[in-house]
Chimera marker file (.cmm) of the C-alpha trace (Angstrom):
<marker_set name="trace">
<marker id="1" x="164.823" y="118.072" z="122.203" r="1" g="1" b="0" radius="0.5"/>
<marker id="2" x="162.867" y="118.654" z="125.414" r="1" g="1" b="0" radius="0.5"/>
<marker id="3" x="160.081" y="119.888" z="123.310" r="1" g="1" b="0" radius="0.5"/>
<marker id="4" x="159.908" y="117.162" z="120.528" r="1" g="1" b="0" radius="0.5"/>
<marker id="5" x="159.734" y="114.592" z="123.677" r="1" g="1" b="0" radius="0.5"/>
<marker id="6" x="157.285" y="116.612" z="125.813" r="1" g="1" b="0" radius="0.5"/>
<marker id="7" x="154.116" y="114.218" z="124.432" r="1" g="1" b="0" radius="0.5"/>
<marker id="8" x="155.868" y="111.375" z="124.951" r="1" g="1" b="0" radius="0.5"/>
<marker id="9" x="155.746" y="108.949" z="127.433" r="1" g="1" b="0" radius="0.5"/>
<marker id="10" x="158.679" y="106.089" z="125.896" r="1" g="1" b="0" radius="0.5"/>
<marker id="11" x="161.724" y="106.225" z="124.086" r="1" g="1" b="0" radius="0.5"/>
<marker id="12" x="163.819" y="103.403" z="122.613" r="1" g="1" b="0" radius="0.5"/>
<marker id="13" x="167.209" y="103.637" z="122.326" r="1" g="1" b="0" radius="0.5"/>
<marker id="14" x="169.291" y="101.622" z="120.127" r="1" g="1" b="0" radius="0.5"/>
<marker id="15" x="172.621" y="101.747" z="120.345" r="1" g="1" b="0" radius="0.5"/>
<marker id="16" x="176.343" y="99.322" z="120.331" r="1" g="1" b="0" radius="0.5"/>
<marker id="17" x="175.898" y="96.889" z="123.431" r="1" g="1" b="0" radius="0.5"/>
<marker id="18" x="178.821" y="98.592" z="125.778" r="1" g="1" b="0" radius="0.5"/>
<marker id="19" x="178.036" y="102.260" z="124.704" r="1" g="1" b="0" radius="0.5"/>
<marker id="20" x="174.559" y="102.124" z="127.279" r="1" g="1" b="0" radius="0.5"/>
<marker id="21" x="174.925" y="102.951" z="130.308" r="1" g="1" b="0" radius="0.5"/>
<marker id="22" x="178.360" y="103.537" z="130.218" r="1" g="1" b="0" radius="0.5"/>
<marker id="23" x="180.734" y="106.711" z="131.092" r="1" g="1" b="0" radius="0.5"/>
<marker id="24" x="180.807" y="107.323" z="127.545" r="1" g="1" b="0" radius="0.5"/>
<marker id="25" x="180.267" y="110.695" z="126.509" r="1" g="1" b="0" radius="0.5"/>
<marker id="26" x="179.534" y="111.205" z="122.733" r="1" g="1" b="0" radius="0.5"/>
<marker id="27" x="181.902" y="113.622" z="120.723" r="1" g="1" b="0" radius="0.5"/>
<marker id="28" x="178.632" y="115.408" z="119.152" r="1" g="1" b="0" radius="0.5"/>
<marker id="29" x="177.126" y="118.044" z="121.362" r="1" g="1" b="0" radius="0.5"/>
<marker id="30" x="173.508" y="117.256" z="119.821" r="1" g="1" b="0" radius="0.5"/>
<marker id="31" x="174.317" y="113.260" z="120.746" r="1" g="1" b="0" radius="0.5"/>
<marker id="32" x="175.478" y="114.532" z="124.259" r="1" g="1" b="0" radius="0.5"/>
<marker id="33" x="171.910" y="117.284" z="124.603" r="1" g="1" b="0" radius="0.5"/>
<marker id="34" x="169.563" y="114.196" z="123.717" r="1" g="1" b="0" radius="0.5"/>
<marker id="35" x="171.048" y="111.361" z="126.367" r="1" g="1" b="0" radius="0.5"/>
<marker id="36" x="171.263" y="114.588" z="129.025" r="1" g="1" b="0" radius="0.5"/>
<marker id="37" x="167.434" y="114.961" z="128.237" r="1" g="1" b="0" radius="0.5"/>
<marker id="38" x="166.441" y="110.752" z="128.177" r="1" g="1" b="0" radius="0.5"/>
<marker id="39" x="168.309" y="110.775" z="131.538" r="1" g="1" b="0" radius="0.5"/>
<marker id="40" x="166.722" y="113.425" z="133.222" r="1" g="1" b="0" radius="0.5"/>
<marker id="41" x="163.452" y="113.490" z="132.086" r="1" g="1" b="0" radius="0.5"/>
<marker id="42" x="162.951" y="109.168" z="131.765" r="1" g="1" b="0" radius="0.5"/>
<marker id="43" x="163.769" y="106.204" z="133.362" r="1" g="1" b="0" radius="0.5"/>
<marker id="44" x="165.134" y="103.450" z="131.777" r="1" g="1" b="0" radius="0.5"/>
<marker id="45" x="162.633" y="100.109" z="132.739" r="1" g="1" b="0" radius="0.5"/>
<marker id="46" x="163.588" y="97.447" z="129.924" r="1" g="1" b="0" radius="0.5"/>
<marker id="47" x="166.911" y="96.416" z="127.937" r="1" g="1" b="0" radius="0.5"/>
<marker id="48" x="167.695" y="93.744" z="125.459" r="1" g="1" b="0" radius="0.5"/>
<marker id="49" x="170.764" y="93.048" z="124.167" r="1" g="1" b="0" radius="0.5"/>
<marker id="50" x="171.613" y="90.992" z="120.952" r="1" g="1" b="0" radius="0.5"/>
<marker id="51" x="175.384" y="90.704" z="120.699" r="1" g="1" b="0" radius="0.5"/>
<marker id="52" x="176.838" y="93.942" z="120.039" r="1" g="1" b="0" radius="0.5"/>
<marker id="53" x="173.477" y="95.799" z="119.641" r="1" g="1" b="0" radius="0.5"/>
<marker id="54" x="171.263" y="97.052" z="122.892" r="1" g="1" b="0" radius="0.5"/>
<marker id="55" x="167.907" y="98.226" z="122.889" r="1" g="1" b="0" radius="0.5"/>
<marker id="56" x="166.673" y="100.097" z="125.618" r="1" g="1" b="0" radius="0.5"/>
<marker id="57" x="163.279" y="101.114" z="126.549" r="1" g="1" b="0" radius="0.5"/>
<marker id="58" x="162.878" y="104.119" z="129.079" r="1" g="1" b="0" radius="0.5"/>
<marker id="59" x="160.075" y="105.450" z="130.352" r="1" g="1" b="0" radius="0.5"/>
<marker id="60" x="158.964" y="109.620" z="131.841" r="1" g="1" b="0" radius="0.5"/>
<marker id="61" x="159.566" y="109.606" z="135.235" r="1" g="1" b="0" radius="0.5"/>
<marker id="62" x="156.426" y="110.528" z="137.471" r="1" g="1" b="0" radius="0.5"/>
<marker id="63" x="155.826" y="114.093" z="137.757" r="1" g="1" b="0" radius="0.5"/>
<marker id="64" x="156.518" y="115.857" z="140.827" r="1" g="1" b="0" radius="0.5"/>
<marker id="65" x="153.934" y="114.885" z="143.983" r="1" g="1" b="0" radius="0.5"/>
<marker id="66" x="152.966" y="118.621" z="144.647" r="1" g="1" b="0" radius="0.5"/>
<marker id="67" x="151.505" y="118.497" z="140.688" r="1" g="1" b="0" radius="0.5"/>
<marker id="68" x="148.233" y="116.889" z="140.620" r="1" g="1" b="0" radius="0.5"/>
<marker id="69" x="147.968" y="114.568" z="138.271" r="1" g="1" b="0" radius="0.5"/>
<marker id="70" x="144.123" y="113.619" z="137.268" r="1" g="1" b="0" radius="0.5"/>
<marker id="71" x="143.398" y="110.093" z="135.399" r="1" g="1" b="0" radius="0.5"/>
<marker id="72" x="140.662" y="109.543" z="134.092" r="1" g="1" b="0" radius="0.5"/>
<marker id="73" x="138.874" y="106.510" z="134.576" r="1" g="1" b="0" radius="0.5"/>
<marker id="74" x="140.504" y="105.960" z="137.776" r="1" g="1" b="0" radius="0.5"/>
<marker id="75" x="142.761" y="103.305" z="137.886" r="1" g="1" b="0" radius="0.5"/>
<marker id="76" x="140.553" y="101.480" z="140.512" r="1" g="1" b="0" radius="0.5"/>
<marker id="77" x="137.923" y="101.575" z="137.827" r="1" g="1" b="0" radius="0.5"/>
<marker id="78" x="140.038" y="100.157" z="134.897" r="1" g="1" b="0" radius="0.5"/>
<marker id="79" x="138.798" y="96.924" z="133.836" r="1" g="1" b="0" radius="0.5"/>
<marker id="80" x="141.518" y="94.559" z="131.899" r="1" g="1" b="0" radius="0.5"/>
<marker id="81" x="141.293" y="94.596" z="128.025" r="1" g="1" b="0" radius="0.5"/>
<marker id="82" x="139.683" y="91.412" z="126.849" r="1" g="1" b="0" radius="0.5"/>
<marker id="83" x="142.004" y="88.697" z="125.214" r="1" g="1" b="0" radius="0.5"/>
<marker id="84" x="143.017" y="89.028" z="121.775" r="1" g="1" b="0" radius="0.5"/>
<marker id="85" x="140.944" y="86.775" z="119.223" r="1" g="1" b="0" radius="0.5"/>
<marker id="86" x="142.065" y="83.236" z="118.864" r="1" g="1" b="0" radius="0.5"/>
<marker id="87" x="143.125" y="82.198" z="115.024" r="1" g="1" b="0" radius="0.5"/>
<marker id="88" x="140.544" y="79.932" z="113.378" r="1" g="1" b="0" radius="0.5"/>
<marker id="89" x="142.739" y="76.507" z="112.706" r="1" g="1" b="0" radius="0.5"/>
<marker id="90" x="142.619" y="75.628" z="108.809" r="1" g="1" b="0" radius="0.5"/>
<link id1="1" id2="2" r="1" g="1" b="0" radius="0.2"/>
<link id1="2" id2="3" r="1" g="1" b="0" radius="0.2"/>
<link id1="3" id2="4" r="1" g="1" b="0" radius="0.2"/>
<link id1="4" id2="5" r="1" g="1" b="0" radius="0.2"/>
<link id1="5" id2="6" r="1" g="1" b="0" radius="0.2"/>
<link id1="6" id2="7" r="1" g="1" b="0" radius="0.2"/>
<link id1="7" id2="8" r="1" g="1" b="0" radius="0.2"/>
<link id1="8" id2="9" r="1" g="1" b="0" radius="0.2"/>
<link id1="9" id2="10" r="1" g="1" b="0" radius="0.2"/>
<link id1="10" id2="11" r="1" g="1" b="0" radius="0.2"/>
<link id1="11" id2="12" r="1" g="1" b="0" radius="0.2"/>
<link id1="12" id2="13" r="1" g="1" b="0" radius="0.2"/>
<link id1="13" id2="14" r="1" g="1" b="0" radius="0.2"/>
<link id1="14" id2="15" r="1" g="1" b="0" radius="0.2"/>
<link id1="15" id2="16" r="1" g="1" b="0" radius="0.2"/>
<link id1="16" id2="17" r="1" g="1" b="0" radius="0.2"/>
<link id1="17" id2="18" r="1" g="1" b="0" radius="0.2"/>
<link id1="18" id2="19" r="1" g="1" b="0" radius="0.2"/>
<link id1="19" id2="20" r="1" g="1" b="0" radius="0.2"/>
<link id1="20" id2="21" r="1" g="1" b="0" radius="0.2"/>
<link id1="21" id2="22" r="1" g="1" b="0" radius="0.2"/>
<link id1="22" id2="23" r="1" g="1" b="0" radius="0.2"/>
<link id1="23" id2="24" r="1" g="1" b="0" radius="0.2"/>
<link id1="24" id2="25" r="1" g="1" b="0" radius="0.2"/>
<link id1="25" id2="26" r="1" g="1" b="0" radius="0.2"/>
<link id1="26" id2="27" r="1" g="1" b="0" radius="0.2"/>
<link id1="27" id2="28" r="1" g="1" b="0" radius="0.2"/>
<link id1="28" id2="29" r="1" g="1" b="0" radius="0.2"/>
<link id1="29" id2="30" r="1" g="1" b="0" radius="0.2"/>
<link id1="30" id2="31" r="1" g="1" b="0" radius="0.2"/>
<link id1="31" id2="32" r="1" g="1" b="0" radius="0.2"/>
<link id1="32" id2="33" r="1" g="1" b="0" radius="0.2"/>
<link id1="33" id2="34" r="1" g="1" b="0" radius="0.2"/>
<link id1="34" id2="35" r="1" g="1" b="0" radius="0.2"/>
<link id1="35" id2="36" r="1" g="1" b="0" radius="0.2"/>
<link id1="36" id2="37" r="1" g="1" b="0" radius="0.2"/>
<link id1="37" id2="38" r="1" g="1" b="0" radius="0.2"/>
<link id1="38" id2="39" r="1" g="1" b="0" radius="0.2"/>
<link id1="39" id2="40" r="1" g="1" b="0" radius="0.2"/>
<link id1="40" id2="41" r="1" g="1" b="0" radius="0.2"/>
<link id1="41" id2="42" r="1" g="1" b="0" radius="0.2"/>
<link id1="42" id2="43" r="1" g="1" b="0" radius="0.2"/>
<link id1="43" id2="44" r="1" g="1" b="0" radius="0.2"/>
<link id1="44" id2="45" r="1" g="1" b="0" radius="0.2"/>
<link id1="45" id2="46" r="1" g="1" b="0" radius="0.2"/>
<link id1="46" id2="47" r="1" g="1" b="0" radius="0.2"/>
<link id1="47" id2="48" r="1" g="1" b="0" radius="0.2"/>
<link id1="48" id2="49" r="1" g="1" b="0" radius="0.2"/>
<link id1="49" id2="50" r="1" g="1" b="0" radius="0.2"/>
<link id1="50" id2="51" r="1" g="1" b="0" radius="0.2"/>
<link id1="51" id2="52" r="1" g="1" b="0" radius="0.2"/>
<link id1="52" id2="53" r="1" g="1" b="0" radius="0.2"/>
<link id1="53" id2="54" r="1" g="1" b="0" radius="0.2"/>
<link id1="54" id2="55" r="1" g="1" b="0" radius="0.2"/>
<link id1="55" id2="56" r="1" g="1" b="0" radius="0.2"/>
<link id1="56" id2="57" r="1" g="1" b="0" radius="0.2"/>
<link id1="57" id2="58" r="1" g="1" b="0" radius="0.2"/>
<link id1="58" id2="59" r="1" g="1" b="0" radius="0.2"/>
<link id1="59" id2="60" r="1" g="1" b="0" radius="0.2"/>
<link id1="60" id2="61" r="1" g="1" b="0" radius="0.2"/>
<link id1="61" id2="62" r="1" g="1" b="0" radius="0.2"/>
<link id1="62" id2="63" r="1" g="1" b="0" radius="0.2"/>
<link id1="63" id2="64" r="1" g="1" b="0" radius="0.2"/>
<link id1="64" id2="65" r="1" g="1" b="0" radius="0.2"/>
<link id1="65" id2="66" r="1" g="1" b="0" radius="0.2"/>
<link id1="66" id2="67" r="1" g="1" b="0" radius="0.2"/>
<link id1="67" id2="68" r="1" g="1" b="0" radius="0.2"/>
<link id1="68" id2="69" r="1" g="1" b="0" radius="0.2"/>
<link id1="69" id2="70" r="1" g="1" b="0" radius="0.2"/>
<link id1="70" id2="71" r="1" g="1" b="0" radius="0.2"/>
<link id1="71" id2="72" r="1" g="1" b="0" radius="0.2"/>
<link id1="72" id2="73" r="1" g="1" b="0" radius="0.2"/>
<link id1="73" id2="74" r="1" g="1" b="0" radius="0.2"/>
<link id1="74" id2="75" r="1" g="1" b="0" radius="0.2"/>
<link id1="75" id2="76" r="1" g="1" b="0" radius="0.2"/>
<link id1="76" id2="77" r="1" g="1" b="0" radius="0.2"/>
<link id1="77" id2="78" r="1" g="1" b="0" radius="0.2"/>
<link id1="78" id2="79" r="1" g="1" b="0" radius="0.2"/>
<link id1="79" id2="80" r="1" g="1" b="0" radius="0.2"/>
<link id1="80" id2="81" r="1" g="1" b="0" radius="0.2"/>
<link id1="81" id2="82" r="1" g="1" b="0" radius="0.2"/>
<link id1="82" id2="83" r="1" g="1" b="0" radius="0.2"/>
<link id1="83" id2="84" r="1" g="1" b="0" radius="0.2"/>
<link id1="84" id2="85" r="1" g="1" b="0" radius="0.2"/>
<link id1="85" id2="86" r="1" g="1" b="0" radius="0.2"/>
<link id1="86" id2="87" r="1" g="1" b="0" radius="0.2"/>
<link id1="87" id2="88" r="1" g="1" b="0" radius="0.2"/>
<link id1="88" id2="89" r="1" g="1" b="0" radius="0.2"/>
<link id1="89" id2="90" r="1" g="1" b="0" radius="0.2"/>
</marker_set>
């Protein structure tokens, strides 16, 4: 699991409304492996929840401070993206 994630940066999780976060524990070890692995490695930033249905949005946590991490441009010389196109009106 930790491999098949290692590239990513988000993960959505969609599960029953009062299953996330919860103290449930799923009966499947494989179930059990992949929410030990979304937990540890991400942080959960967004949730939206439609009646009995949740979607979650986590996010990697930062890597360790001793790590460098180099980003290129850097961020003080990120410009914004320009606005999407408006539609023509018909």
């Amino acid at each position: 699991m930790r491999a098949r994630l290692a590239g990513v940066d988000r993960v959505w999780i969609v599960a029953q409304s009062n299953l996330l976060p919860s103290r449930w524990v799923p009966g499947d070890p494989t179930d059990r492996v992949k929410l030990d692995v979304v937990d540890g490695e991400f942080a959960r930033r967004q949730e939206y929840v439609h009646g009995r249905v949740k979607l979650a949005l986590y996010i990697r946590r930062m890597p360790p401070q001793d790590t460098p991490t180099l980003l290129w441009p850097p961020a003080s010389a990120a410009t914004p993206a320009p606005p999407p196109p408006r539609p023509t009106p018909r």
